[in-house]
N, C-alpha and C positions, 0 to 999 in steps of 0.2 A: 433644446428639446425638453418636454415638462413630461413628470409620470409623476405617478402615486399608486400607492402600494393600499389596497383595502385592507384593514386590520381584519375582517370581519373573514375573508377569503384566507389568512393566513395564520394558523394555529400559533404557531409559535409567538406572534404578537399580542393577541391574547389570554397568553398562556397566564395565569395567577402568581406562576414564581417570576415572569416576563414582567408584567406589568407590578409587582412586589420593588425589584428594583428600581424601575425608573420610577416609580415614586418616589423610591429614598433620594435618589439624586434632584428630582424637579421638584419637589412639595415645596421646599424654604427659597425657592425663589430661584435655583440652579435651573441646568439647560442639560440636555441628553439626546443622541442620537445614535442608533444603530449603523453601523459601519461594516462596510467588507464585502466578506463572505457572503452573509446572511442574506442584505440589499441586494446584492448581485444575485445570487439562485432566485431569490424571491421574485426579483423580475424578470427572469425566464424562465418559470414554472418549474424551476429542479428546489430537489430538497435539501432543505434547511439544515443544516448541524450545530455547529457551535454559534451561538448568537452575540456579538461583540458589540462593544460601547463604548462610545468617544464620547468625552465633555469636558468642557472648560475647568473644571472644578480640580481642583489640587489635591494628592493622591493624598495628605493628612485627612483634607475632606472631605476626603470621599469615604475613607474608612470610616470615620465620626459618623457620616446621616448611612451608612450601612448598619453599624454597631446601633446606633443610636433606632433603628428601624428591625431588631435583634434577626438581621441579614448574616452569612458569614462571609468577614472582611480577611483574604487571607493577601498577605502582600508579595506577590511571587514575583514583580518584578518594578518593586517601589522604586529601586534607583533608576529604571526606567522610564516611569510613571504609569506603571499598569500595576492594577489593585485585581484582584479575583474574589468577587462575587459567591456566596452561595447560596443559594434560593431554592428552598428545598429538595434539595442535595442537586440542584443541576449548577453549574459554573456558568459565569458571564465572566468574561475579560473585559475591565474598563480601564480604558486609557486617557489620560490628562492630553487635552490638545498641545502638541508639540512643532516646534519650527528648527532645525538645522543650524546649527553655528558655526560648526565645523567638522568635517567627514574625514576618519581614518580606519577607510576602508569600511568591513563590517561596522564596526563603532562610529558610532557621532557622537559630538558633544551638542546636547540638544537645550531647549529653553522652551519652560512652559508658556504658551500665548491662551489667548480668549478667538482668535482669528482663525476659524474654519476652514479656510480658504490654504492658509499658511501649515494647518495642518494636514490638508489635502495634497498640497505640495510636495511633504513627503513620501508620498506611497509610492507603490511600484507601477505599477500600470492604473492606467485608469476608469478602469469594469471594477475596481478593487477601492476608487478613492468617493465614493457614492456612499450618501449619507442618508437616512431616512427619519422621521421625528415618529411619537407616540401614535398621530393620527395618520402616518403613511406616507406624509409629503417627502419626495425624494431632492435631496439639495447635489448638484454637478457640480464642479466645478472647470471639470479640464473637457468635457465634453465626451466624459464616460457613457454616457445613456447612447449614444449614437456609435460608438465603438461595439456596445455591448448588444446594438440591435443590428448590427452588421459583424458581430461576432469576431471581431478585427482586436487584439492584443497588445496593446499602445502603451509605449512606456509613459508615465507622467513626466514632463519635460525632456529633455537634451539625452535621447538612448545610451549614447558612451560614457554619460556623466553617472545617469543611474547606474549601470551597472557597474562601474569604477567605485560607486559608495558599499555596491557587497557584489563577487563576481558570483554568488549563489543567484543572483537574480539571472545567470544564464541559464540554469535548467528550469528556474521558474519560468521563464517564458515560455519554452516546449513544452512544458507540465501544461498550465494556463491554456494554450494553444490544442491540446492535446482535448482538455477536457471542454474547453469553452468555443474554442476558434473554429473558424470552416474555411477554407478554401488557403489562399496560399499565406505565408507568414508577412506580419507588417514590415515593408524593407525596408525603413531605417532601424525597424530592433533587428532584427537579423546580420544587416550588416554590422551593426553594433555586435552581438554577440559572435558572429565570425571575428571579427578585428582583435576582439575581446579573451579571447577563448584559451589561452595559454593562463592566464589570469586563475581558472578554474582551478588550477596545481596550487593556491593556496590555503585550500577550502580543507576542512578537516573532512575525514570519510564519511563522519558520522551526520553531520551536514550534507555533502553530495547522496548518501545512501539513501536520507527520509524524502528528499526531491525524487530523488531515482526511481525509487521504490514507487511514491503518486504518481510518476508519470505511468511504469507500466502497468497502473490499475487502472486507465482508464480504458473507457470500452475497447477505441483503436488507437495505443499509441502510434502506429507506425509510419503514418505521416509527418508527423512531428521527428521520428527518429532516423527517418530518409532525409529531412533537412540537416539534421544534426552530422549525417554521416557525410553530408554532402560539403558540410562546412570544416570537415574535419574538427567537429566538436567532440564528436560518440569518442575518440578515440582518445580524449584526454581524463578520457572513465573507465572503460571497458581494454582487454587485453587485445593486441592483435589479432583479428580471423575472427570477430567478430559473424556472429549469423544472423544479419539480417533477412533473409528470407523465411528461413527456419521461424522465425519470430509470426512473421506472416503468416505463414501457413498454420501454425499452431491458432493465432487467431481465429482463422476461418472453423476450423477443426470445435474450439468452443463454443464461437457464433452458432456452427450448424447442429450442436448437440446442446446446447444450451445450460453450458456451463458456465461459472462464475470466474470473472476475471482473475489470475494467479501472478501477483508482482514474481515471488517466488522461482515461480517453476517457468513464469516468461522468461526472467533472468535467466534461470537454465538453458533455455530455446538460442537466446542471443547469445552466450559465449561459448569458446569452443569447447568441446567435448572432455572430459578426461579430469583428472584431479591438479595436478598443475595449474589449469587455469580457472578453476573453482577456487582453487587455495588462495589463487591472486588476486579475485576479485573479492573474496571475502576481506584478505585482507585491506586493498585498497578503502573498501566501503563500509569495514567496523560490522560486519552481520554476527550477526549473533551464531552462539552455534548450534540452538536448530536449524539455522537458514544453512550453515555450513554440512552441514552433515546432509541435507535435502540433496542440496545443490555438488555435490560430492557423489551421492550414490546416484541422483540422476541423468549424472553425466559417464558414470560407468558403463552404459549403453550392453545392456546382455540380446547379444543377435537371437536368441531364442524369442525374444517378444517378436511377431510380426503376426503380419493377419492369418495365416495360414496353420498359428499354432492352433495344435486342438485342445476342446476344452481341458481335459484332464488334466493335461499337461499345463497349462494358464493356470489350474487349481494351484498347483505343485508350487509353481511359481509364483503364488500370490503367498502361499503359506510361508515359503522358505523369503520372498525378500520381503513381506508385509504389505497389505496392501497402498498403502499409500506410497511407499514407493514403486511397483510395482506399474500403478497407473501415473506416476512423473514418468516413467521410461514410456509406457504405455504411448503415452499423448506425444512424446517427442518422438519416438520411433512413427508413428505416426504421418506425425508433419512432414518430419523426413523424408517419408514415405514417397509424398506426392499427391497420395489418395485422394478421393472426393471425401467431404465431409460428412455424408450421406453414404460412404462404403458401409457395407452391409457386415461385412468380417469385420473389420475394425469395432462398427458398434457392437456386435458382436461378444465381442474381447471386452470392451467397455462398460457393458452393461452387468459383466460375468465379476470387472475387478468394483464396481459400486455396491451392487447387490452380493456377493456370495462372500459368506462371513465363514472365516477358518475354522474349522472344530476344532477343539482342545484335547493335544494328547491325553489319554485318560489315566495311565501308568505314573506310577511315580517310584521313587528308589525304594520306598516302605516293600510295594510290589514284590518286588525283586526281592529282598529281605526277607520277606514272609515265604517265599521257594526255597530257601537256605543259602543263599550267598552271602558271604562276609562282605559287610564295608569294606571296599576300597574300590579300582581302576576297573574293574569287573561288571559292576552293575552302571557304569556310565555306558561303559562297550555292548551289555544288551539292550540297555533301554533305546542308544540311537539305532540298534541293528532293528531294532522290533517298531522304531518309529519309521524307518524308512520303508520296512516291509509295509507299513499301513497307507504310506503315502503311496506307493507304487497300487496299493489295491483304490487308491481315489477316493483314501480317508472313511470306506465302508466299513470297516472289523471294527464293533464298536466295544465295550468294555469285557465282554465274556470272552471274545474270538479273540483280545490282547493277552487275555490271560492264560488262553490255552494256549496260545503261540508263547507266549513265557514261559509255561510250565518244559514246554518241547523245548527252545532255547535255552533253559536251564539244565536240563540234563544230559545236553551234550557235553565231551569232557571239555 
């Protein structure tokens, strides 16, 4: 199958810092071509991110006609043979064509070739081993273009061999699948990664977490993660009591309100409830700890959120747990729920925890001071007794009405 990419239809080839580099590498006689990612979106009409470079050229020089073309040559992964680009301030990753000597596990011992083909052989699937030159022409080798326009996830060569060289490449397939594939998974990689799948227990968190994490940002993971549970994959990640439904339904709940994909607060949807098994999955997967503290208070699950609360009360509760957590329980109490996406209370609630911004207590301990009370345990005891009075009034008593309820607080004994 033959395609070509028009430069002229795709920004990023074009682009002045794009076409900066591949000159530094082609002008003295060198050879260059776009790889990956880029190839790949570009010929299904999705968008471009990082733009990647593969060429023959030896990572010393590559640096040389970069420096030499006053490019920024940074070497973040010379012993690999990838040199990083900078081109008014955007990054190109450029890689020296490589062939396999020998595979121990994640690591190869690899050897620079001039042979496209031998470097294509490498890659993981192949929608991923598609090369394209300056003027667009796309080069296949494994019969990527015909995969990638039947949307079908094809490992390059022998499914068990791939993923035996890194077992990371079994969530890259349900990632890939998730955001590229349609219909059911390729069954020799599937069976491969079932067979495969115990293999994932050697993988560092930090590794399974950044897979994990792209797969639940795709529009709808959850085809890909019905396979996974079906293969008893999910389970070599995620704690027991796993929720996949909950997953589901929190989807739709975004789809019909048209909110932005959340790796984060999905994660929260799929594991069970409560800090226990936040804690575990944090630790299994290296998150950070914003992610841990998210994923912590929004499995805390406070039965006061549901659609039936009334406004005032949703105020209360947005002031006291902040809104951003407020609306993680929000959307998972939700799901839970059942509701239609389109419930009327729930958006309701929803529109109350996006839009309504907390007012800021207006009192401070000066306050208090200034009515005659000494520094100490005293003026914490009226300020939250006179904050709670104002929250129970729905945040109306604004700075004069504090103060007279101060002045009365204060001169009780």
């Amino acid at each position: 199958m033959n395609a070509k990419l028009e430069p002229s239809a795709h920004a990023w080839m074009t682009d002045p810092r794009t076409r900066a580099v591949m000159a530094a590498l082609t002008t003295q006689g060198g050879a260059a071509r776009f790889v990956g990612g880029a190839v790949r979106n570009a010929l299904i009409g999705e968008a471009v991110g990082d733009v990647d470079i593969a060429t023959p050229l030896v990572p010393d020089e590559v640096m040389r006609r970069l420096q030499a073309s006053r490019l920024g040559a940074v070497p973040t992964g010379i012993e690999h043979g990838t040199i990083t680009a900078v081109s008014g301030g955007k990054p190109f990753e450029i890689t020296t064509l490589r062939r396999d000597v020998e595979n121990f596990g994640r690591r190869a011992l690899v050897a620079y070739t001039t042979d496209w083909a031998e470097d294509a052989a490498r890659r993981d699937f192949t929608m991923n081993a598609l090369y394209a030159d300056e003027d667009g022409t796309v080069f296949d080798y494994f019969d990527g273009l015909a995969d990638l326009t039947a949307r079908r996830v094809r490992f390059v060569g022998d499914a068990t061999t791939r993923i035996r060289e890194d077992y990371l490449r079994i969530l890259r397939l349900f990632r890939f699948h998730a955001w590229y594939g349609r219909g059911e998974l390729d069954e020799e990689a599937l069976a491969a990664a079932t067979a495969e799948k115990t293999g994932m227990k050697l993988l560092s968190g930090e590794r399974l977490q950044k897979e994990l994490m792209r797969l639940l940002e795709a529009p709808d993971p959850s085809p890909a993660l019905v396979q996974m549970e079906r293969g008893e994959i999910l389970a070599q990640i995620l704690p027991a009591g796993f929720r996949l439904p909950r997953l589901q339904r929190l989807i739709v709940v975004e789809r019909g309100n048209s909110l932005p994909a959340d790796a984060v607060l999905r994660l929260a949807a799929l594991i069970p409830d409560g800090v226990p098994a936040a804690l575990k999955i944090v630790e299994a997967l290296k998150l950070s700890n914003a992610a841990r503290d998210r994923l912590v208070q929004a499995g805390e699950k406070d039965e006061r959120i549901a659609a039936t609360l009334p406004p005032a009360e949703a105020r209360q509760l947005i002031y006291g747990l902040g809104a951003a957590c407020f609306l993680d329980q929000l959307l998972l109490r939700w799901a839970a729920s059942r509701a239609r996406a389109n419930d009327s209370a729930w958006r309701a609630l929803l529109g109350l925890a996006m839009n309504w911004k907390p007012p800021v207590f207006a009192l401070s301990g000066n306050d208090v001071m200034a009515e005659g009370i000494e520094a100490g345990p005293k003026i914490g005891v009226l300020l939250r007794e006179i904050e709670r009075w104002w929250i129970e009034q729905d945040f109306a008593p604004d700075r004069e009405a504090l103060l007279k309820h101060l002045k009365e607080a204060a001169r009780r004994p």
